[in-house]
C-alpha positions in Angstrom: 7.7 18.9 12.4 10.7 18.2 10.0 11.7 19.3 6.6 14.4 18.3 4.6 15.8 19.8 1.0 18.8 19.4 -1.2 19.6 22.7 -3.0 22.2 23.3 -5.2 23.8 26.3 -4.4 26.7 28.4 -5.8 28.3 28.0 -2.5 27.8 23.7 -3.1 25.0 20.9 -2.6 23.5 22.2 0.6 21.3 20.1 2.6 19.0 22.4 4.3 17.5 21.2 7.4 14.3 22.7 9.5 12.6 21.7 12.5 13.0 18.8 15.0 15.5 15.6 13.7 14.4 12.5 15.5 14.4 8.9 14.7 11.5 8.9 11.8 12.5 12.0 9.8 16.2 10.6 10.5 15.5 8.0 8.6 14.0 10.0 6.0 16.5 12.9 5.8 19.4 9.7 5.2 17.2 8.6 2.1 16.7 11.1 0.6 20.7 11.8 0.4 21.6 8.5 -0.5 18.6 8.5 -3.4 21.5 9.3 -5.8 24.5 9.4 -5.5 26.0 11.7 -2.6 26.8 14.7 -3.7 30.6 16.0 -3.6 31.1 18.8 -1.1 27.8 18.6 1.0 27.2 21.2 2.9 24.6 20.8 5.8 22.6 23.9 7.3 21.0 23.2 10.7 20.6 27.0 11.1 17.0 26.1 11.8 17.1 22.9 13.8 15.5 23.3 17.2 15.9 19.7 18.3 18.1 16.3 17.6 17.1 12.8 19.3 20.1 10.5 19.8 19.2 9.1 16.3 19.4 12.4 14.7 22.7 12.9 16.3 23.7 9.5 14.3 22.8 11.0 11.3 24.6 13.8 11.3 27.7 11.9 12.4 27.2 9.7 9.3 27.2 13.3 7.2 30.4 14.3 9.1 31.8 10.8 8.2 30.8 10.8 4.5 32.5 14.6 3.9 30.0 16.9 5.3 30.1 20.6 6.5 28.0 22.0 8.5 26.3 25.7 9.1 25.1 25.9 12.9 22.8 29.4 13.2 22.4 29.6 17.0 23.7 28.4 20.3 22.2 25.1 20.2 23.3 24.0 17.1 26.9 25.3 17.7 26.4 23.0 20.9 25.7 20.4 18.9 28.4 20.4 16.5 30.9 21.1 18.9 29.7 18.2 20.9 29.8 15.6 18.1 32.8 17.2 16.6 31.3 18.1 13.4 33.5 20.9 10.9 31.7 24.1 10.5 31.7 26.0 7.4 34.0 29.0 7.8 34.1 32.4 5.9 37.3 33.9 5.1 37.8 35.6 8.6 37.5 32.3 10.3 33.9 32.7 11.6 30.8 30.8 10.9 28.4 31.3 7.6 25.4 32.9 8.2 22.5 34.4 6.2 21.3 33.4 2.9 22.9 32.0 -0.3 22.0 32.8 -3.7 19.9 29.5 -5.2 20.4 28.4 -8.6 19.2 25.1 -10.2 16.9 22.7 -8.4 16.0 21.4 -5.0 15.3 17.8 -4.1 12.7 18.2 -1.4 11.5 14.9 1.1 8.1 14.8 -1.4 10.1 15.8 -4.5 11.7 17.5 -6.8 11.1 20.9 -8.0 13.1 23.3 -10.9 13.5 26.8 -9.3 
């Protein structure tokens, strides 16, 4: 299972990511951020990943490539980002972001888009 959502936080556009990333909801995730244009500043939480195929891995180079940040939220994900060299998101004392950020606006989910 895999789900996918743009929100627009305070902190920035912040593409939050659940579940397992593999080659169909790779392909999924990558158009539903290029649907408009790519947002300035993207910042992508995998604090609830628990798997990445190679094609997954792909896409979250192309993030890293187009600007991306990134907010790991356990030991695999860390892995992960250290592995593919991927920035994290740091807080003021130079560790990384974790818990929740205050929503405001909308989010663009896979099926939609919904006005909070």
């Amino acid at each position: 299972m895999f789900r996918a959502e743009i929100r627009w936080l305070t902190a920035g556009p912040t593409l939050k990511m659940k579940g397992e990333i593999h080659r169909r909801w790779a392909e999924q995730a990558r158009a539903l951020i290029t649907k408009d244009a790519i947002p300035a500043g993207l910042i992508v939480d995998l604090s609830e990943v628990s798997y990445v195929d190679s094609a997954g891995e792909r896409l979250l180079k192309w993030l890293a490539d187009i600007g991306a940040i990134f907010v790991a939220g356990d030991v695999y994900t860390l892995n992960i980002c250290d592995r593919l060299h991927l920035s994290l998101l740091q807080s003021s004392r130079n560790a990384p972001v974790s818990g929740q950020i205050r929503l405001e606006g909308r989010s663009t989910h896979l099926g939609g888009t919904h006005d909070r």
